[in-house]
C-alpha positions as CSV (number, residue, x, y, z in Angstrom):
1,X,-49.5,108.8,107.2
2,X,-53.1,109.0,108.3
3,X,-55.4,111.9,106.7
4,X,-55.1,114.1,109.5
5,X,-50.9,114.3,109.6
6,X,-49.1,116.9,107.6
7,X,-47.7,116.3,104.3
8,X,-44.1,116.6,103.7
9,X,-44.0,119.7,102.5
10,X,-45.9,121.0,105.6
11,X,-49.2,121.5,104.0
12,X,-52.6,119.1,104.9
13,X,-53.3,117.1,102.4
14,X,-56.3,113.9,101.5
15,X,-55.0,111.2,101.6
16,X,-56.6,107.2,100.3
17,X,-58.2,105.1,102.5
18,X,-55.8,102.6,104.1
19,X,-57.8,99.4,102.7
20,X,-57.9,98.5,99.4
21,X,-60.7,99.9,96.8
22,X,-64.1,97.9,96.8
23,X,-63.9,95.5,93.5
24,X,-67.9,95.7,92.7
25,X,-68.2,99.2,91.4
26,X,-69.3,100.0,87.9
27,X,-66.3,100.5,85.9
28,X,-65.3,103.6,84.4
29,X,-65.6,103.6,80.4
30,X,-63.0,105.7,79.5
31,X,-59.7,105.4,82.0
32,X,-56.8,107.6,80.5
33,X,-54.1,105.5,82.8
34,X,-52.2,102.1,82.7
35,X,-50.9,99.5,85.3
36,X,-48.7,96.2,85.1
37,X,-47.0,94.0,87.0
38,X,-44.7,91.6,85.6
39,X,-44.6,88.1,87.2
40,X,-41.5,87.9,89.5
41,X,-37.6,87.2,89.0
42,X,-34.7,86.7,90.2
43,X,-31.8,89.2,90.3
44,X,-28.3,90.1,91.2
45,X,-26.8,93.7,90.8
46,X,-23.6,94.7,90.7
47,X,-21.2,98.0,90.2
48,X,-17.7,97.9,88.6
49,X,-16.2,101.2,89.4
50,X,-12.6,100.6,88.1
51,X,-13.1,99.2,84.9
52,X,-12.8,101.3,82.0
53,X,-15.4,100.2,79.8
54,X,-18.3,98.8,81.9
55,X,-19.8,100.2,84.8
56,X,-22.5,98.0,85.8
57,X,-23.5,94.5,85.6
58,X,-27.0,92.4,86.1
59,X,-28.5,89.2,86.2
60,X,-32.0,88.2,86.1
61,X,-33.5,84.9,86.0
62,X,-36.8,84.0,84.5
63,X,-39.3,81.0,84.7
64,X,-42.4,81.8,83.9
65,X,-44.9,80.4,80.9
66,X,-44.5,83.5,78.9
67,X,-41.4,84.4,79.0
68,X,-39.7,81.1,79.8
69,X,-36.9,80.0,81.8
70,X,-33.0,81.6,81.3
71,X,-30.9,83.9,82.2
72,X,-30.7,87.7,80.8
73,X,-27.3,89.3,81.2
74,X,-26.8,93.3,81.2
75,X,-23.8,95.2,80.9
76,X,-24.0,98.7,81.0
77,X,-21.0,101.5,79.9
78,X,-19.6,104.4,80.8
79,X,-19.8,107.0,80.9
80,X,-23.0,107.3,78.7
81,X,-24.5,104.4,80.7
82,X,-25.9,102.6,77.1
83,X,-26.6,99.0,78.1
84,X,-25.8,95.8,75.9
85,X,-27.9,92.9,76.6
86,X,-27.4,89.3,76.1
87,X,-30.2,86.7,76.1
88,X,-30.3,83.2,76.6
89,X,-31.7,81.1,73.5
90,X,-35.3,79.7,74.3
91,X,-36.6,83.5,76.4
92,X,-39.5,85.4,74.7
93,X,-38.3,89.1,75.6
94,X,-39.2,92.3,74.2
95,X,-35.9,94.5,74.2
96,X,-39.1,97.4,74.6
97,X,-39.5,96.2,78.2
98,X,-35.9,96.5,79.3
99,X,-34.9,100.2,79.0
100,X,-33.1,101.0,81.3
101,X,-29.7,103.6,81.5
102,X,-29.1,105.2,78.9
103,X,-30.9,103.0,76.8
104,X,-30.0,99.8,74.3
105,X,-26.7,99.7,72.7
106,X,-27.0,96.4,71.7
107,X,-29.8,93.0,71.8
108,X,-27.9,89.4,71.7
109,X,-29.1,86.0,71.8
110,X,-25.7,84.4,72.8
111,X,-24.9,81.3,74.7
112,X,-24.4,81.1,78.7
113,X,-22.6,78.7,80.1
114,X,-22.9,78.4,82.9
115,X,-26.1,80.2,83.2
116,X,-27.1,80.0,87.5
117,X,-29.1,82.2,89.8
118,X,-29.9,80.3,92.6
119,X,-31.4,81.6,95.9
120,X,-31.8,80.0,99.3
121,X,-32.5,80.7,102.9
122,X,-29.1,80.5,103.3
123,X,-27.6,82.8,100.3
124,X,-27.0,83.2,96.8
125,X,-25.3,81.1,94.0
126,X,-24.6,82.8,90.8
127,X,-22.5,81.9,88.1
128,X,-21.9,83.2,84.2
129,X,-19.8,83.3,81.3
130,X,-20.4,84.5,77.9
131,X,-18.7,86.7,74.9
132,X,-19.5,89.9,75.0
133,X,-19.8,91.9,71.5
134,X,-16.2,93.1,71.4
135,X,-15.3,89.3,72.1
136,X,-14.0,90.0,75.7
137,X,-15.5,86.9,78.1
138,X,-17.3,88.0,81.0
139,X,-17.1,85.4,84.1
140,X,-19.1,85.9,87.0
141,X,-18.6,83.3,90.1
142,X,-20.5,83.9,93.5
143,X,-21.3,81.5,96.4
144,X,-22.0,83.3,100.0
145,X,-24.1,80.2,101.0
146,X,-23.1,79.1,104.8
147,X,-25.9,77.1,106.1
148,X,-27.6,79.9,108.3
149,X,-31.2,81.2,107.8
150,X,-30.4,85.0,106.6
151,X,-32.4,88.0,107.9
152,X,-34.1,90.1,104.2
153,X,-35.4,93.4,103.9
154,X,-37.7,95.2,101.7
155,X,-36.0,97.8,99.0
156,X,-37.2,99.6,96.1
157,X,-34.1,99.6,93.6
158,X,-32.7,103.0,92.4
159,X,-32.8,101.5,88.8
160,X,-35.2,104.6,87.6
161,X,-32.9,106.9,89.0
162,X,-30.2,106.2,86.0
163,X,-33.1,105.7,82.8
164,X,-32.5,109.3,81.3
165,X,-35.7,109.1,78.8
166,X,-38.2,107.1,80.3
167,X,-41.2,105.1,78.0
168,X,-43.0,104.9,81.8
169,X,-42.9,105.1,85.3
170,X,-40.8,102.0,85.9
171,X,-40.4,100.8,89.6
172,X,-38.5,97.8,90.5
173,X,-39.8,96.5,94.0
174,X,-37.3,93.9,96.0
175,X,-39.9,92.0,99.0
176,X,-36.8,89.8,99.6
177,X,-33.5,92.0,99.1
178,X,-29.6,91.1,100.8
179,X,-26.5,91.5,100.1
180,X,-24.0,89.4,98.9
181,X,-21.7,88.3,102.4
182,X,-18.2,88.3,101.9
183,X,-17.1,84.7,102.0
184,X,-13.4,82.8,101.3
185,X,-13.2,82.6,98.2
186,X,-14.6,86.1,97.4
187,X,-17.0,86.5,94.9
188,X,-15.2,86.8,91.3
189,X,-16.2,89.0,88.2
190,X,-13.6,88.3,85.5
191,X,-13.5,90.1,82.3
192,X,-11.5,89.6,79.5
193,X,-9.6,87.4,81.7
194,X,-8.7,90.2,84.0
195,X,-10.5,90.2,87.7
196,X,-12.8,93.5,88.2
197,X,-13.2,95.4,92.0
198,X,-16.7,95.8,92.8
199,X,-17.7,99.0,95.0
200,X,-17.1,98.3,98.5
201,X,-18.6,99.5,101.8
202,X,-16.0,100.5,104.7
203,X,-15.1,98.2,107.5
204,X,-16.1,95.2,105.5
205,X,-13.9,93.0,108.3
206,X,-16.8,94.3,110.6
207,X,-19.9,93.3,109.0
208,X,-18.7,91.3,106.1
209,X,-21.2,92.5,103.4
210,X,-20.1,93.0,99.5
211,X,-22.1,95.8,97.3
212,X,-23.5,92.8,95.3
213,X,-27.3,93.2,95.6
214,X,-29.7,90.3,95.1
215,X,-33.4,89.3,95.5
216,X,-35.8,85.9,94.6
217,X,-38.7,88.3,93.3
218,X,-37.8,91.4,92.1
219,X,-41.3,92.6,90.9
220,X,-41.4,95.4,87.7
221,X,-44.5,97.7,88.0
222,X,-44.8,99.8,85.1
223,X,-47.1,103.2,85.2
224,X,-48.8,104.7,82.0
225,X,-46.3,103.6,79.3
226,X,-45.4,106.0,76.7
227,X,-48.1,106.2,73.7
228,X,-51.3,106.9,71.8
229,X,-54.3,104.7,72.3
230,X,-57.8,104.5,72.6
231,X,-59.4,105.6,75.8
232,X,-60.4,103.0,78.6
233,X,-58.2,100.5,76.8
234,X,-55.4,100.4,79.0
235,X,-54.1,97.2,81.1
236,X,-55.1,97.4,84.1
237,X,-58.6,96.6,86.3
238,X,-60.1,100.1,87.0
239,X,-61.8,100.3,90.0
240,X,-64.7,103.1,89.7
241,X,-66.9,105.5,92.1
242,X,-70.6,104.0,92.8
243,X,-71.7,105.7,89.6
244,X,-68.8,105.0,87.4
245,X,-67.8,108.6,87.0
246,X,-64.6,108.5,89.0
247,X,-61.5,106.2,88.7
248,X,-60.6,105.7,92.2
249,X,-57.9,103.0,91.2
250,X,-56.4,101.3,88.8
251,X,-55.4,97.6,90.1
252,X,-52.9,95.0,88.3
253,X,-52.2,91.3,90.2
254,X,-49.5,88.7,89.0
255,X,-48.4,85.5,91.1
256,X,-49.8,86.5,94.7
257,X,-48.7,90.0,94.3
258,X,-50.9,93.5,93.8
259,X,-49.9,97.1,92.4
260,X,-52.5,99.7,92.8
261,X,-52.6,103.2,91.1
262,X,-55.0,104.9,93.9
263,X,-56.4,108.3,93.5
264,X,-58.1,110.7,95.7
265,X,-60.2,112.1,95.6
266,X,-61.1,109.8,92.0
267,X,-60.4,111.2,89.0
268,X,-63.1,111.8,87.0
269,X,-63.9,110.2,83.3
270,X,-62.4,113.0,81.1
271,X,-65.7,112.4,78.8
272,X,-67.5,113.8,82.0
273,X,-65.6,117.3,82.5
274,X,-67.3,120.7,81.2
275,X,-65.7,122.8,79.3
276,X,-63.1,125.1,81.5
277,X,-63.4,122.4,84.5
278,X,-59.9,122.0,86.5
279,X,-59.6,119.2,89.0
280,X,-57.0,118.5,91.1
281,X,-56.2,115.7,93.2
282,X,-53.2,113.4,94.4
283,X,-52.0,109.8,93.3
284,X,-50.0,107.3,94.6
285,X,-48.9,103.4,94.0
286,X,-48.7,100.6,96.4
287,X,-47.2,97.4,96.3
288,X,-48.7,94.7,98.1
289,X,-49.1,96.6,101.1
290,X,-46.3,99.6,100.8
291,X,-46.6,102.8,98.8
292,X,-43.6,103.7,97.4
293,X,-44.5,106.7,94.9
294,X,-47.2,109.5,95.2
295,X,-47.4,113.1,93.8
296,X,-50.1,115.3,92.6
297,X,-52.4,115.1,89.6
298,X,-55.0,117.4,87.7
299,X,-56.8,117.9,84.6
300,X,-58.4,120.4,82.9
301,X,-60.4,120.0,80.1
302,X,-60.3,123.2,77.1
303,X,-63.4,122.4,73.9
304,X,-62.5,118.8,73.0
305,X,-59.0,118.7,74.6
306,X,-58.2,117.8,78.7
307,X,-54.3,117.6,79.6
308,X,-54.1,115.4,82.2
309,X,-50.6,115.7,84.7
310,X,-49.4,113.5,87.1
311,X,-45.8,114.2,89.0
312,X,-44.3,112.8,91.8
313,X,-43.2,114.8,94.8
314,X,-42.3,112.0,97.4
315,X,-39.3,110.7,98.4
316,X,-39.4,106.4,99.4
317,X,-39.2,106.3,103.3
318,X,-37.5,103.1,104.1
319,X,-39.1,101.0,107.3
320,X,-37.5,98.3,108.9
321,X,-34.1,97.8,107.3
322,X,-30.9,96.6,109.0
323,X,-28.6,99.2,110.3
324,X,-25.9,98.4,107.1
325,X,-28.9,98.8,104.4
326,X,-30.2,102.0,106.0
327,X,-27.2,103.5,106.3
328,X,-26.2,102.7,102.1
329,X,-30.2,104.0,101.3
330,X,-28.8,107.7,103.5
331,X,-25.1,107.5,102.0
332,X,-26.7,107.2,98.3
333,X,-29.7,109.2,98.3
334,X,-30.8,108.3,94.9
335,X,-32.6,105.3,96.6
336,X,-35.0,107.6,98.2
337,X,-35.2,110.9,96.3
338,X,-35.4,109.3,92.4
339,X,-39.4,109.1,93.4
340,X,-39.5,112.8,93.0
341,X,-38.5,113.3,89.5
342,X,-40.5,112.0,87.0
343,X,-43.7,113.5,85.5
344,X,-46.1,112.9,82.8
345,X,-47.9,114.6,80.5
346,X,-51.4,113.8,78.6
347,X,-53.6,114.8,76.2
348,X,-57.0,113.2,75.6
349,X,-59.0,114.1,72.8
350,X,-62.5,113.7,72.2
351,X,-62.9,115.3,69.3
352,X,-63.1,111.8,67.6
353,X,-63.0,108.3,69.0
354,X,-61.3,109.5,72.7
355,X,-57.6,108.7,72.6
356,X,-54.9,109.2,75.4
357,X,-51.5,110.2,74.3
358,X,-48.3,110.8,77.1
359,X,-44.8,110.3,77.9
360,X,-42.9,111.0,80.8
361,X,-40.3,113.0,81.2
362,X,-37.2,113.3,84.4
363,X,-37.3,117.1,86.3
364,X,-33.7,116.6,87.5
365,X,-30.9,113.7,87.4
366,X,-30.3,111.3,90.3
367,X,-27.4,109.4,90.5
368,X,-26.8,106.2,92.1
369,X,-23.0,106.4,93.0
């Protein structure tokens, strides 16, 4: 969208320059808002729609120097969607930065053998087994390798659209994303002995494609996580106006990838606002080189107090993707629409040392099935 095309809602709107922010600007002292990326993973996804306790399953794979290398297993139930997790011995995870669902039910450092996530040109390898905490075994055994290069797409995964109380803006951004093929033997999720359906897409005997999603470098951005601290002491690199008044972007890199939290026009240093001042402006983050949330933002500062709001009023516009994918991102629209229903709240105060304190909140409830 170039400055001059309408927004979606009709109306003209600013819009940021299409290359990146300059990195030799002053930096702004006191930045209200946050930005990370978390180095890479790898990940499969699955549904279980028939079975009466779990409705969802996941696997990530780590290897990196500070977390480690293992697996991380999720199971989440129904029908509150609470998630019990199960860690490999050896990882250094924060059950903080997985919150996701409904929530934790449950933290466990448990044995899995095997423990597998491999991904090639050709396909995907996964296998699993573990106790879960009600002692049923959960068995997981995919191979769709068959020796041919395979054609990925880009996704953003609905994962935000199920968290019901968000600690931040979490997006999960898939470079690299397929699904599993259907392959003889089928893939095979066993619990408690018994095997378990996954969902299906019609006329699999025509393109031969399992709802079994999977990617080498799923990438989690998180946005202004929930909390009070000092102003301008956020993660993040903030990239300022020529006089270091305005925050035109906030800018976080990990392992050859780059989120940016751009602004336009910049948001000004609260410190900076008179009293009574209200400024308004829009937001939006970009992934390596696609945006994939935006919305509006203001402030308005009253004595020693500015609220500071950001929402989100875009849906995700999938480019490029294979007839079968774009056709799953239209039949489940939480893939696109869960971008429009978050929104946070802030309040700085500079009454004392400046602090920022927010949280986010969801304006209405996307489901991904």
């Amino acid at each position: 969208m170039t400055a001059s095309e309408p927004a979606p809602d009709g109306h003209q709107r600013h819009h940021p320059p299409r290359e990146d922010p300059a990195v030799d600007r002053p930096a702004a002292r006191h930045c209200p808002l946050s930005l990370t990326i978390a180095a890479p993973v790898r990940m499969l996804n699955l549904e279980l729609p028939s079975h009466p306790v779990y409705d969802a399953a996941e696997l990530l794979w780590f290897d990196d120097a500070e977390r480690g290398t293992g697996m991380l297993a999720f199971l989440t139930r129904h029908p509150d969607r609470v998630v019990d997790h199960y860690v490999q011995p050896g990882l250094r995870l924060t059950p903080e930065d997985f919150h996701v669902g409904g929530g934790i039910r449950s933290w466990n450092v448990t044995d899995i053998d095997p423990a597998r996530l491999e991904i090639g040109p050709d396909g995907v390898v996964a296998a699993a087994s573990f106790l879960d905490v009600d002692g049923r075994r959960i068995e997981l055994d995919i191979d769709d390798r068959d020796g041919r290069q395979r054609r990925r797409s880009s996704l953003l995964a609905p994962v935000s659209a199920d968290i019901e109380l968000p600690h931040s803006l979490l997006v999960a951004w898939m470079p690299t994303f397929d699904l599993v093929r259907a392959t003889d033997p089928p893939a095979t999720i066993r619990i408690d002995g018994e095997t378990v359906e996954t969902h299906r897409i019609p006329l699999e005997r025509l393109h031969r494609h399992r709802v079994i999603k999977y990617t080498s470098d799923l990438l989690i951005v998180e946005v202004n996580r929930d909390g009070t601290r000092e102003l301008g002491t956020g993660p993040g690199e903030v990239i300022s106006t020529p006089d270091g008044r305005g925050i035109r972007a906030v800018v976080a890199a990990r392992d050859g990838h780059r989120a940016q939290l751009l602004l336009w026009p910049p948001l000004p240093d609260p410190t900076t606002l008179r009293d009574g001042e209200l400024v308004t402006g829009r937001w939006g983050l970009k992934v390596d080189e696609t945006r994939l949330v935006a919305g509006p933002w203001s402030a308005r500062r009253s004595a020693d107090r500015v609220e500071l709001d950001l929402d989100t009023d875009t849906p995700w516009r999938p480019r490029g993707l294979p007839f079968l994918l774009w056709a799953l991102t239209r039949v489940v629209p939480a893939f696109r629409k869960w971008p429009t229903t978050y929104r946070w709240r802030a309040s700085v105060d500079l009454a004392g040392p400046p602090t920022v304190a927010g949280s986010w909140e969801r304006t209405a409830e996307t489901s991904i099935w």
